[in-house]
C-alpha positions in Angstrom: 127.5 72.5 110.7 126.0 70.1 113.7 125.7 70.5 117.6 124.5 74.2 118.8 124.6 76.7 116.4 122.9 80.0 118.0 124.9 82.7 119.9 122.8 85.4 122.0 124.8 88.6 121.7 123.9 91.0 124.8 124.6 94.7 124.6 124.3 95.8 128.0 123.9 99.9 128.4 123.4 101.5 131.7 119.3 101.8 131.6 119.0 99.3 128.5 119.8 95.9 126.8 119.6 95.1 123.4 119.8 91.4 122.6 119.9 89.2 119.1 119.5 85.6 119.2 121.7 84.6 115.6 121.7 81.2 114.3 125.4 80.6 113.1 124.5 78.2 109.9 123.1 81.2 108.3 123.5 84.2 109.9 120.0 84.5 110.4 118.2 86.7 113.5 116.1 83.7 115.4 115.3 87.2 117.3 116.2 90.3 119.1 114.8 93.4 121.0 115.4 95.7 123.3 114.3 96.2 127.2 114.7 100.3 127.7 114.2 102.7 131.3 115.9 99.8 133.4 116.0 100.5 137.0 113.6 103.8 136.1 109.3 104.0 135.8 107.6 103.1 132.5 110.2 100.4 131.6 109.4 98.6 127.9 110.5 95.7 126.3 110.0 95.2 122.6 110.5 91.6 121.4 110.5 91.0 117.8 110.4 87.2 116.7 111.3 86.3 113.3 108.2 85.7 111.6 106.2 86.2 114.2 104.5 89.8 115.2 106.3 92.1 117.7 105.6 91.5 121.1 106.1 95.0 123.7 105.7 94.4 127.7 105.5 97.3 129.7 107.0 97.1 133.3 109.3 98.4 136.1 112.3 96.0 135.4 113.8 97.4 138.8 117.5 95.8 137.5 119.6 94.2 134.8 118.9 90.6 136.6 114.8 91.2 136.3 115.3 92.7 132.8 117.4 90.1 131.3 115.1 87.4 133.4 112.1 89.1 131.2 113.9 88.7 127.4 115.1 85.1 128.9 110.8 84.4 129.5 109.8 86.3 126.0 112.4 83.9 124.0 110.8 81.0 125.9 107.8 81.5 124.7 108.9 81.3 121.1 110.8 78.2 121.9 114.2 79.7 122.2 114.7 79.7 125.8 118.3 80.0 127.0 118.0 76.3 128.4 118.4 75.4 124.9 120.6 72.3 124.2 121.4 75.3 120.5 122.2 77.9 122.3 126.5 77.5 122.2 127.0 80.7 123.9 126.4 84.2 124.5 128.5 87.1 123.2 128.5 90.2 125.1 129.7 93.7 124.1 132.5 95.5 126.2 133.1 98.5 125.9 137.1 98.6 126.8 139.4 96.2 126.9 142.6 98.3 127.6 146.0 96.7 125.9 145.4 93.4 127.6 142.3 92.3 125.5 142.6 92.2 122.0 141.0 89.8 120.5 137.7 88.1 122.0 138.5 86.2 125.2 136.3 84.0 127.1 134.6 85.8 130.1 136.0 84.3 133.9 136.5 86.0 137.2 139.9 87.3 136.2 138.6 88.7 133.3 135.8 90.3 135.1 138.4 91.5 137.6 140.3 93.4 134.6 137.5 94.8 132.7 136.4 96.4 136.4 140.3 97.6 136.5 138.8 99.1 133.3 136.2 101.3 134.4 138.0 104.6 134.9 138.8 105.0 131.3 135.1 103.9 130.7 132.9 104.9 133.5 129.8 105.0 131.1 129.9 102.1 129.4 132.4 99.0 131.4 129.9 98.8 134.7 127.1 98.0 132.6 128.7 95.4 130.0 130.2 93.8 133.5 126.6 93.6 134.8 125.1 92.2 132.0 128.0 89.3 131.6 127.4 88.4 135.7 123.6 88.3 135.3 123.8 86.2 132.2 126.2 83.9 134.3 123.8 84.0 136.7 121.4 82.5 134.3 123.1 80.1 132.6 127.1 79.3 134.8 127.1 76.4 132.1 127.0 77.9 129.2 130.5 79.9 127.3 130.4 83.5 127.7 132.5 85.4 125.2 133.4 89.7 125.9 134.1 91.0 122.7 135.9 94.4 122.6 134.9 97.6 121.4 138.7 98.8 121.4 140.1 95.1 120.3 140.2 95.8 116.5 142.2 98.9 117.2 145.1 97.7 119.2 147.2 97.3 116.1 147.5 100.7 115.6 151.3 101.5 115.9 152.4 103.3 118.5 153.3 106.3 116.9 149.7 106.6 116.4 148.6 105.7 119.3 150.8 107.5 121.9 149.8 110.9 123.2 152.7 113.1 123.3 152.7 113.2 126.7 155.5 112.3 130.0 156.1 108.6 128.9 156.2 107.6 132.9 152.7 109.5 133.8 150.9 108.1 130.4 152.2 104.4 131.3 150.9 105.0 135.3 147.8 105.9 134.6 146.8 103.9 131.2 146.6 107.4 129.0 146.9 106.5 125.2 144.5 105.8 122.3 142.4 103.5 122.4 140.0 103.9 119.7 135.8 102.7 120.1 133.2 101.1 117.2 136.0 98.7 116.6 134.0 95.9 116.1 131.6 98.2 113.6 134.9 99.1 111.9 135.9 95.6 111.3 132.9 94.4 110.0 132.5 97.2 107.3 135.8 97.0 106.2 135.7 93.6 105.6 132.5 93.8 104.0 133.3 97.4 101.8 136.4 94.2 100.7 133.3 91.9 99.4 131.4 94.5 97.8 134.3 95.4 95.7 135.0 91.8 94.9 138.7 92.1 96.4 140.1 90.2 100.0 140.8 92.8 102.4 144.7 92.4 102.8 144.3 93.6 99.1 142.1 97.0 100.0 142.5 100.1 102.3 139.8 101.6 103.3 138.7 104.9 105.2 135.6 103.9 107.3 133.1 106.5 109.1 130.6 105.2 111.5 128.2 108.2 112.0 125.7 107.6 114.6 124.8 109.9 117.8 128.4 108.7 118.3 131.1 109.0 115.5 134.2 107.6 114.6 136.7 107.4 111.6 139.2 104.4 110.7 141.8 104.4 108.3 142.2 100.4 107.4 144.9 99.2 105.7 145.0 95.7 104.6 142.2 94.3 106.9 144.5 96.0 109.8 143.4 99.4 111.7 146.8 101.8 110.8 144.6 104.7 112.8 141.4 105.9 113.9 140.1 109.1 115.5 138.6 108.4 118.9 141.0 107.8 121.6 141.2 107.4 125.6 137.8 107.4 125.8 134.9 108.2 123.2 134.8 111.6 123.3 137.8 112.5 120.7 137.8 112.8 116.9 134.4 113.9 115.4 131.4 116.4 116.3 129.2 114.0 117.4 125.4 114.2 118.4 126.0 115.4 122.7 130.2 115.0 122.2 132.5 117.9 121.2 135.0 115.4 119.6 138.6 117.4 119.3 139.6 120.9 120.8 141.9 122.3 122.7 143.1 120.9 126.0 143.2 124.3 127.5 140.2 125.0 126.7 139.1 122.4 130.1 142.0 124.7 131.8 140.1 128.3 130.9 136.8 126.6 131.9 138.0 125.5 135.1 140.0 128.6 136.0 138.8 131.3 134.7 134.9 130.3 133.7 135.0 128.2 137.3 133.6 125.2 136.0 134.3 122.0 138.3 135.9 118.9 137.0 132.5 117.1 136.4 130.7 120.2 134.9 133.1 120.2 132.2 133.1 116.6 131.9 129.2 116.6 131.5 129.5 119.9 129.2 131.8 118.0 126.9 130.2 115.0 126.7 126.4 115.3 127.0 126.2 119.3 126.2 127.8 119.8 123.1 128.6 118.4 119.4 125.4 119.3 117.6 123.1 119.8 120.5 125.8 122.7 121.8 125.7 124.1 118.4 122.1 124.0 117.9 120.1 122.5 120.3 119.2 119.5 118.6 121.2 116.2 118.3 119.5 114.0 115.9 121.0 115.0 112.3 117.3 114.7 111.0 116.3 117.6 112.8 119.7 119.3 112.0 119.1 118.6 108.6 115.5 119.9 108.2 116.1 123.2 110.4 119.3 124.0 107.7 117.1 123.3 104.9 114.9 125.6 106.3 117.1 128.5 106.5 118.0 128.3 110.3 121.7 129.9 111.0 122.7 127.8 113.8 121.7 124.3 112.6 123.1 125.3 109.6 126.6 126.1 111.3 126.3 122.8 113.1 126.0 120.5 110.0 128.9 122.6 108.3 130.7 122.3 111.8 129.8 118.7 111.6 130.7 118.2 107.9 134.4 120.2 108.0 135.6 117.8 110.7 134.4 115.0 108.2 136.8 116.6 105.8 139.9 116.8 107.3 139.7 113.4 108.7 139.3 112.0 105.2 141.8 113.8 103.9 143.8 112.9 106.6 144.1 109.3 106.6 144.1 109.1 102.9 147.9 110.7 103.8 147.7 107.9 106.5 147.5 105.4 104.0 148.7 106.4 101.0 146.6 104.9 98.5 142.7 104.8 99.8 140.7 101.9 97.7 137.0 102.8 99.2 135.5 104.8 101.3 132.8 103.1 103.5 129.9 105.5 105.3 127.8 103.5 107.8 125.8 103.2 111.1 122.5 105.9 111.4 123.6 108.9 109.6 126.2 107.1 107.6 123.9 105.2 106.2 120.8 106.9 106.2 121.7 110.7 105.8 122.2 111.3 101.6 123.5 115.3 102.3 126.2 114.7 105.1 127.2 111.6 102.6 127.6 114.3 99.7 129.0 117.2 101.6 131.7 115.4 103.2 133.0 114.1 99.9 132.5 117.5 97.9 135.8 118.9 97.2 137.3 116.1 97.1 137.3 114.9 93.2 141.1 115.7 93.0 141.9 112.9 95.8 139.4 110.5 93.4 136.5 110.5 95.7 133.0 111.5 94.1 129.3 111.2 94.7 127.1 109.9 91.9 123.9 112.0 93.1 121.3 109.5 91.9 122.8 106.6 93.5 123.3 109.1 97.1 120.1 109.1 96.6 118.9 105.5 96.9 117.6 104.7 100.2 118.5 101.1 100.5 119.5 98.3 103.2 121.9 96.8 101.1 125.4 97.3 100.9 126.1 99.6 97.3 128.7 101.8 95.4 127.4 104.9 95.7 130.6 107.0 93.4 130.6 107.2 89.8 131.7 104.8 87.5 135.0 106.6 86.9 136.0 107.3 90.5 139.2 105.9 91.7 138.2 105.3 94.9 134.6 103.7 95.9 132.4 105.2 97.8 130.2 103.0 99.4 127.2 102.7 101.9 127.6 99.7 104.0 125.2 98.8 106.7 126.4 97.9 110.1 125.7 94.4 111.6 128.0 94.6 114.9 125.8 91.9 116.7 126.4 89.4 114.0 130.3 90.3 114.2 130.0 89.7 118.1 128.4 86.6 117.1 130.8 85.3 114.7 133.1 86.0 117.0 132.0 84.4 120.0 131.6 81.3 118.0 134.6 80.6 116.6 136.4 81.4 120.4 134.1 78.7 121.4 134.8 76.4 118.5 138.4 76.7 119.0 138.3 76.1 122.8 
């Protein structure tokens, strides 16, 4: 492989970016970090150089421009500034792409303009990818930059699955269907859960759930998403960490009419107020865990809570895809969390999914089988790498082009 080789993939979040600086001949991490509390007091960025020690500057980074202006001066300093003649391009995450954007597409004003028609059905998470793409153009105008889509690797789904059952005319007007989030998670695993069992991935399905603070499930048939369990925005599907994931629609109706809740409080109560926290108070599945170990009712009813919505989404897309190859846990509590690993997969020996409790044991960063040898399905662990997916990505688009 000759002529520039590195991608910078940018994850831009509201009050943070995360950054990785990949070198395509390998794969490997040149660098990364992450600048937090943008725009607030006691700002941070930690800068981790491969090989060298961690580097962590504390400052008021009043905006994305002076935060991303500070990584661009940190990876100078290790001789990976951004006026390098390697760098190729930089990939950036976005959030939602809508129907339009499904694969990765090179970033330019009309682009912009569409991922801002965007913002509605992703009012947390578009504004700040679109910032972080216009101050990296700022930066470097020369230089390829590549959006890659969070909902992209879902717009196969078919339309039975991903139409609401809703007034055709009123869902088309105003954009209302599934969508689907972590796609670019989902792809990677599935693709990797294909290597680990030796197979190509038009020859597996797999059921895939990234479990972070965030969750989602995807049912992946053939390398292709069939189905997966967030939808208009990320708040569907699974108990999450702050995020209810399914109930009733009329339970926003009853909270509105006869609780009085305003539009916004109920938007802020589903979202940020409950999931674990409303069950328990606490949203990191750590604390969850060690509180139920310890005899505490309600964290106890939050992992069960947590763990039965687990269930019926397995079970579900295994009749989504008929014949289920591997199952694939990953992201922070997918691939760190041993219990919600075994108790999501109890009960479930008659659909050939098991736990091997020595191997759910292993803490490890490698990708592993962790289901007994006589299991017809895998289970597997399979870390996450989404910024070397939006790197691959990015590459190739700029290859091609």
């Amino acid at each position: 492989m000759t002529g520039a080789t590195r991608v910078l993939v940018l994850n831009a979040g509201s009050s943070s970016v995360k950054y990785q600086l990949i070198d395509m001949v390998d794969g490997s991490r040149l660098a990364s970090g992450l600048v937090e509390r943008i725009g607030e007091s006691g700002g941070r960025l930690a800068h981790a150089p491969h090989g060298r020690e961690k580097r962590e500057v504390s400052a008021l980074f009043a905006d994305h421009a002076a935060a991303l202006k500070a990584v661009a001066e940190e990876l100078t300093a290790d001789g990976l500034g951004l006026d390098s003649p390697e760098l190729a391009a930089i990939g950036h995450r976005v959030v939602h792409g809508g129907l339009r954007f499904t694969e990765p597409t090179l970033v330019t004003e009309e682009v912009l303009a569409e991922i801002r028609r965007l913002i509605p059905v992703a009012p947390l998470h578009n504004p700040a990818n679109i910032t972080g793409i216009e101050v990296a153009r700022a930066l470097r105008p020369d230089l390829p930059q590549v959006a890659v889509f969070d909902t992209a690797f879902h717009a196969t789904m078919p339309e039975y699955a991903a139409r609401y059952a809703i007034d055709r005319k009123t869902a088309d007007e105003h954009r209302v269907r599934r969508y689907g989030f972590h796609g670019t998670s989902h792809q990677y695993v599935s693709r990797a859960t294909a290597r680990l069992l030796g197979k190509d991935p038009v020859e597996v399905n797999v059921i895939v759930l990234h479990l972070g603070n965030g969750g989602s499930v995807s049912a992946v048939s053939g390398g292709v998403c069939v189905d997966t369990s967030m939808g208009l925005t990320p708040l569907e599907g699974l108990v999450m960490g702050t995020r209810s994931g399914d109930i009733d629609p009329g339970v926003v109706f009853h909270l509105h009419r006869v609780g009085g809740l305003s539009i916004d409080q109920i938007d802020e109560l589903l979202n940020r107020r409950s999931g674990l926290l409303g069950l328990c108070g606490d949203n990191d599945m750590r604390e969850v865990m060690r509180r139920a170990d310890e005899g505490d009712a309600e964290a106890k009813l939050a992992f069960d809570a947590y763990v039965h919505r687990l269930r019926k989404y397995l079970g579900g897309y295994y009749a989504v895809l008929g014949r289920v190859d591997a199952v694939a846990f990953t992201a922070g509590v997918g691939e760190n969390a041993a219990p919600v690993r075994a108790a999501a997969c109890a009960g479930l020996e008659e659909l050939g999914i098991a736990v091997d409790p020595e191997l759910n044991a292993v803490r490890s960063g490698e990708a592993r089988v962790i289901s007994p040898e006589y299991s017809r399905v895998a289970v597997a662990v399979v870390p996450t790498d989404e910024e070397l997916e939006i790197a691959r990505q990015s590459f190739a688009l700029v290859h091609q082009t």
